[in-house]
N, CA, C and O of each residue as an XYZ file, in Angstrom:
372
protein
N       0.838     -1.178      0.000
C       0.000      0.000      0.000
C       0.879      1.236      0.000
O       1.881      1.321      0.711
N       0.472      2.184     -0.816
C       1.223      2.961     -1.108
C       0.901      4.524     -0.022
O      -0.024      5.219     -0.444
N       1.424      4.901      0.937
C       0.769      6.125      1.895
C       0.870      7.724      0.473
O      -0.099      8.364      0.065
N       1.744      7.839      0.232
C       1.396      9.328     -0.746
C       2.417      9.354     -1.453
O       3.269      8.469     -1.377
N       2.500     10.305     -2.209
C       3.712     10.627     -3.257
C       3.688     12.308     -2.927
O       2.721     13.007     -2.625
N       5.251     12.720     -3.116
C       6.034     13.590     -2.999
C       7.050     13.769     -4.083
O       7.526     12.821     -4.707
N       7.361     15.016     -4.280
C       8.436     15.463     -5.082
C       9.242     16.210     -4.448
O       8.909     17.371     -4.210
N      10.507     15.702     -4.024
C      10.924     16.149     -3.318
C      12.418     16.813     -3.659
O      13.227     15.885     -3.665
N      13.153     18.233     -3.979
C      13.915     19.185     -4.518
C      14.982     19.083     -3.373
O      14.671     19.534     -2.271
N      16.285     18.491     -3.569
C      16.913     18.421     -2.154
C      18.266     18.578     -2.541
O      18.432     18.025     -3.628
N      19.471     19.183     -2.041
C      20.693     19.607     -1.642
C      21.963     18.808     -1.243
O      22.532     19.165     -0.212
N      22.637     17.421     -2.181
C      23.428     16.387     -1.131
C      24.063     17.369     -0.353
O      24.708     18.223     -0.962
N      23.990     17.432      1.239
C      25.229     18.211      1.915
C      26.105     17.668      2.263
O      27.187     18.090      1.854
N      26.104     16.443      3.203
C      27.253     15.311      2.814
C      27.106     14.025      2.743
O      25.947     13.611      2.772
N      27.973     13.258      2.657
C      27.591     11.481      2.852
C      28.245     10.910      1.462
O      29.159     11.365      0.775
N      27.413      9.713      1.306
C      27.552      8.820      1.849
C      28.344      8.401      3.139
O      29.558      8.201      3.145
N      27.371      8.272      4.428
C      28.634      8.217      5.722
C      28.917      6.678      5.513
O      28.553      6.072      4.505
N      29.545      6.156      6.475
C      29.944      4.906      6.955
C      28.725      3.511      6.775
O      28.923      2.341      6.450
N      27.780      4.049      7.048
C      26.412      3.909      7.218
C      25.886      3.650      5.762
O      25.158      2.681      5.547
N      26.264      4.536      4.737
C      25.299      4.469      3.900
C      24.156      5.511      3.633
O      23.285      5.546      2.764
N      24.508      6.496      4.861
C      23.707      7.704      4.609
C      24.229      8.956      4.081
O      25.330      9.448      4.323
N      23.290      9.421      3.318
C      23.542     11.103      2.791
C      22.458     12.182      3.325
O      21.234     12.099      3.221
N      23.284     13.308      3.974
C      22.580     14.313      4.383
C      21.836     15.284      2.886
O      22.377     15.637      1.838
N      20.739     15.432      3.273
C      20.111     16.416      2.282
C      19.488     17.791      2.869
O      18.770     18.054      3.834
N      20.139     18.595      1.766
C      19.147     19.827      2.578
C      17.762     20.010      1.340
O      17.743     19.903      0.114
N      16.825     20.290      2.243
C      15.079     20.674      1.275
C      14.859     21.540      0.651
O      14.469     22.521      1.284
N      14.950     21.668     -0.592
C      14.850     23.032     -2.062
C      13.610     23.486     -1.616
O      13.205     24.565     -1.183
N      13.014     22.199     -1.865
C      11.197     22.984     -2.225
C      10.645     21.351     -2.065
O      11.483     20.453     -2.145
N       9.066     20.990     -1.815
C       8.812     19.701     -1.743
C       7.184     20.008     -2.198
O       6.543     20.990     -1.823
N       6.665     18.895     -3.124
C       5.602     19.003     -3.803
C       4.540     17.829     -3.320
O       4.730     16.670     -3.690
N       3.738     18.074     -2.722
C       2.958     16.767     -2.204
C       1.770     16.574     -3.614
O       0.834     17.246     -4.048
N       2.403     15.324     -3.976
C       0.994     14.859     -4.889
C       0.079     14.011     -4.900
O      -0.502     13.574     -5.893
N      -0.102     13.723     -3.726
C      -1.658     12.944     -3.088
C      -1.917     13.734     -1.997
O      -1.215     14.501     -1.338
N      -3.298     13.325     -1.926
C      -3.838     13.981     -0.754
C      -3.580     13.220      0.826
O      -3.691     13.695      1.956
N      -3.174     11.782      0.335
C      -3.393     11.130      1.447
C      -1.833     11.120      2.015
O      -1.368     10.051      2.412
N      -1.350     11.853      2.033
C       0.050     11.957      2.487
C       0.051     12.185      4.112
O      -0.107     13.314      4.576
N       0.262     10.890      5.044
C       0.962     10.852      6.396
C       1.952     11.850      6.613
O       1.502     12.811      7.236
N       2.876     11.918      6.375
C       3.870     12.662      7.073
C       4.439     13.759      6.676
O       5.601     14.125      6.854
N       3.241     14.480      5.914
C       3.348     15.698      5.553
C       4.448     16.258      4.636
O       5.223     15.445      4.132
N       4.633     17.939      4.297
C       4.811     18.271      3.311
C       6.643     18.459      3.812
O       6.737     18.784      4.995
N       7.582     18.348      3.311
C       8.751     19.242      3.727
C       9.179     20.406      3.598
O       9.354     20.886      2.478
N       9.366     20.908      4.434
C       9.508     22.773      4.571
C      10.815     22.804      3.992
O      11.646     21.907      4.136
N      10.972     23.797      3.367
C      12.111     24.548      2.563
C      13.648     24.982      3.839
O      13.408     25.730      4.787
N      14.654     24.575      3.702
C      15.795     24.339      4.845
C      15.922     23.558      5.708
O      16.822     23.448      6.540
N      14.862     22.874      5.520
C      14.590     21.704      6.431
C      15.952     20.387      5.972
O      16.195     20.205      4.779
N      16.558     19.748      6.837
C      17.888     18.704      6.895
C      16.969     17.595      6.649
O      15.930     17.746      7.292
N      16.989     16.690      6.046
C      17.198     15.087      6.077
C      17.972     14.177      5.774
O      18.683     14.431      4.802
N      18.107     13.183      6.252
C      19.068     12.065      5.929
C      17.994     10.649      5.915
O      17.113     10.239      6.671
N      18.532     10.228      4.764
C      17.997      9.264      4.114
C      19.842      8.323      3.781
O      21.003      8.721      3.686
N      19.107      6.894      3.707
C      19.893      5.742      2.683
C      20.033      6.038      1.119
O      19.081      6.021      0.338
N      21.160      6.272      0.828
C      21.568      6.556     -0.478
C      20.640      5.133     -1.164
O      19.807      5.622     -1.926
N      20.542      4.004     -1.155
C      20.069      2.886     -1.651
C      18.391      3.421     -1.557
O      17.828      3.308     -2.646
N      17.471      4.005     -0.392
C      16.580      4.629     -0.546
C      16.106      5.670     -1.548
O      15.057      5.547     -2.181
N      17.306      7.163     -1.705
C      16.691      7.596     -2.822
C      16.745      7.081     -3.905
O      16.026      7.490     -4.817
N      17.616      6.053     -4.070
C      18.205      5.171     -5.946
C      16.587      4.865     -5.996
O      16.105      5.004     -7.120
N      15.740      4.501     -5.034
C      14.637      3.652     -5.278
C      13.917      4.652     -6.072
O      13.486      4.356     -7.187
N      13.729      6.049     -5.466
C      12.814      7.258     -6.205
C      13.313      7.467     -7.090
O      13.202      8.654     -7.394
N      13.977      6.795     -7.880
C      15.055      7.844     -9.341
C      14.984      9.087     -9.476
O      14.232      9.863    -10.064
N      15.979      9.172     -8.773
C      16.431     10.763     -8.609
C      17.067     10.968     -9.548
O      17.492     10.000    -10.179
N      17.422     12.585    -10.071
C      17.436     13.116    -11.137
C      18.417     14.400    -10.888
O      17.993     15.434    -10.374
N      19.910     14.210    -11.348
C      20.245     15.361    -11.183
C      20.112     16.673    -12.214
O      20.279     16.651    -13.434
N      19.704     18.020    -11.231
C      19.704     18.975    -11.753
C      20.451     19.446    -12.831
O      21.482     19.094    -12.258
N      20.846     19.896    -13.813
C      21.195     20.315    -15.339
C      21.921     21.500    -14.791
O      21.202     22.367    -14.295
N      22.912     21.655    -14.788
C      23.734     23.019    -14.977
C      23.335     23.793    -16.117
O      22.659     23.278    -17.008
N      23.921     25.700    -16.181
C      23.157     25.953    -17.062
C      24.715     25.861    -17.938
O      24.590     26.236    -19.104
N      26.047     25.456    -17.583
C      27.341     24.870    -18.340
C      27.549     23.978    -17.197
O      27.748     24.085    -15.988
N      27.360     22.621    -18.481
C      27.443     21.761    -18.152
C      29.297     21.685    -18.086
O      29.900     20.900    -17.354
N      29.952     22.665    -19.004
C      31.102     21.904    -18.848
C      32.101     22.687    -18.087
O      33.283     22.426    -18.310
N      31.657     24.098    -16.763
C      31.827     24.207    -15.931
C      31.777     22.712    -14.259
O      32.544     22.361    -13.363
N      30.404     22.352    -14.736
C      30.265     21.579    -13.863
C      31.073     20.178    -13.951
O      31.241     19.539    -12.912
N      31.720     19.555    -15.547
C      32.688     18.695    -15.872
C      34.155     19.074    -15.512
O      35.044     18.224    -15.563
N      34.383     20.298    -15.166
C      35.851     21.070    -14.625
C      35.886     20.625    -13.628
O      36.794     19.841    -13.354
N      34.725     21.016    -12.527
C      34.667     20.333    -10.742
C      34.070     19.180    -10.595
O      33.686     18.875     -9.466
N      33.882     18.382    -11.576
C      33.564     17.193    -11.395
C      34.993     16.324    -11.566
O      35.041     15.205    -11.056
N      36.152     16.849    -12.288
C      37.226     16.519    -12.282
C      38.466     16.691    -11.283
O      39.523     16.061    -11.247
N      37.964     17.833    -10.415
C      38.673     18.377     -9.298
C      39.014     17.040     -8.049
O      38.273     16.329     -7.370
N      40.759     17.182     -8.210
C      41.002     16.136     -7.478
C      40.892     16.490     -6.296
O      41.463     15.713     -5.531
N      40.182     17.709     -5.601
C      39.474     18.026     -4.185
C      38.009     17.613     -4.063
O      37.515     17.588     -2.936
N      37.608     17.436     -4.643
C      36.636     16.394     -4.021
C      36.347     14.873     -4.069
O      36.477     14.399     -5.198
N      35.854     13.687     -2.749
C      35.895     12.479     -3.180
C      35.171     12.106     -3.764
O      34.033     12.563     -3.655
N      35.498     10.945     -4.809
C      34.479      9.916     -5.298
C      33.500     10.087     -5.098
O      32.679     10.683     -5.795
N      33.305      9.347     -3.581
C      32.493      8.743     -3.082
C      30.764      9.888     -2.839
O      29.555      9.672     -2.768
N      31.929     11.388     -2.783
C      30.813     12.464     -2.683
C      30.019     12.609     -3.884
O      28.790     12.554     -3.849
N      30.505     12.743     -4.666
C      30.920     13.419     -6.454
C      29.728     11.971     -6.661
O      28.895     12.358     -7.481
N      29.556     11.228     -6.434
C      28.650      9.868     -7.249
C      27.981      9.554     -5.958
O      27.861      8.330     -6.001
N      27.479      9.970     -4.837
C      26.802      9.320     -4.019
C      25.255      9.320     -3.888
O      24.666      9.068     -2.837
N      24.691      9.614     -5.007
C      23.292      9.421     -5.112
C      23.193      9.605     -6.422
O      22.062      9.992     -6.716
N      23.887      9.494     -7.315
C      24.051      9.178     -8.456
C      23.224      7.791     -9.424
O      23.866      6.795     -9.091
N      22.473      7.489    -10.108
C      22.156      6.430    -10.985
C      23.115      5.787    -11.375
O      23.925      6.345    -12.115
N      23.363      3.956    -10.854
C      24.449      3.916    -11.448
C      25.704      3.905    -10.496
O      26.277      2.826    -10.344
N      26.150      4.966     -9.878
C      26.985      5.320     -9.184
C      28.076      6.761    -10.239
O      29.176      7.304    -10.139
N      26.953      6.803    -11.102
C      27.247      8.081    -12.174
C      26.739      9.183    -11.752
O      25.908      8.984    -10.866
N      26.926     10.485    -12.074
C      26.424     11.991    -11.927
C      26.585     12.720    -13.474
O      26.263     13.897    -13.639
């Protein structure tokens, strides 16, 4: 049984931890049923979820408006892997 659907606009801030979790911060959140339990998420609002959890929602990363700015720091040997692909499809970004 399915409780509601959400669209939910979110921020990786860090993670994958040890655990398997990634912190998210809340863009904006779209409730699209009515029958939604646990309500809407407020905008700055923190969550942490299982990276293996959001893979389930196919998440979708946002589009730069240069993409090949964002291929410069995606190459930057200052940030890890593990950040750079951690909610990634795949283990891609």
């Amino acid at each position: 049984m399915k409780i509601g659907d959400r669209d939910v606009i979110a921020e990786v801030i860090d993670g994958p931890d040890e655990d398997g979790f990634v912190t998210l911060l809340v863009r904006d959140c779209v409730v699209l049923t009515d029958n939604l339990r646990t309500g809407q998420l407020k905008a700055g609002e923190r969550m942490r979820r299982k990276a293996a959890t959001i893979q389930r929602g196919e998440p979708a990363r946002m589009r730069w408006s240069d993409e090949a700015a964002r291929a410069s720091i995606r190459g930057s040997r200052f940030l890890a892997d593990a950040v750079l692909g951690a909610v990634a499809p795949g283990g891609e970004s």
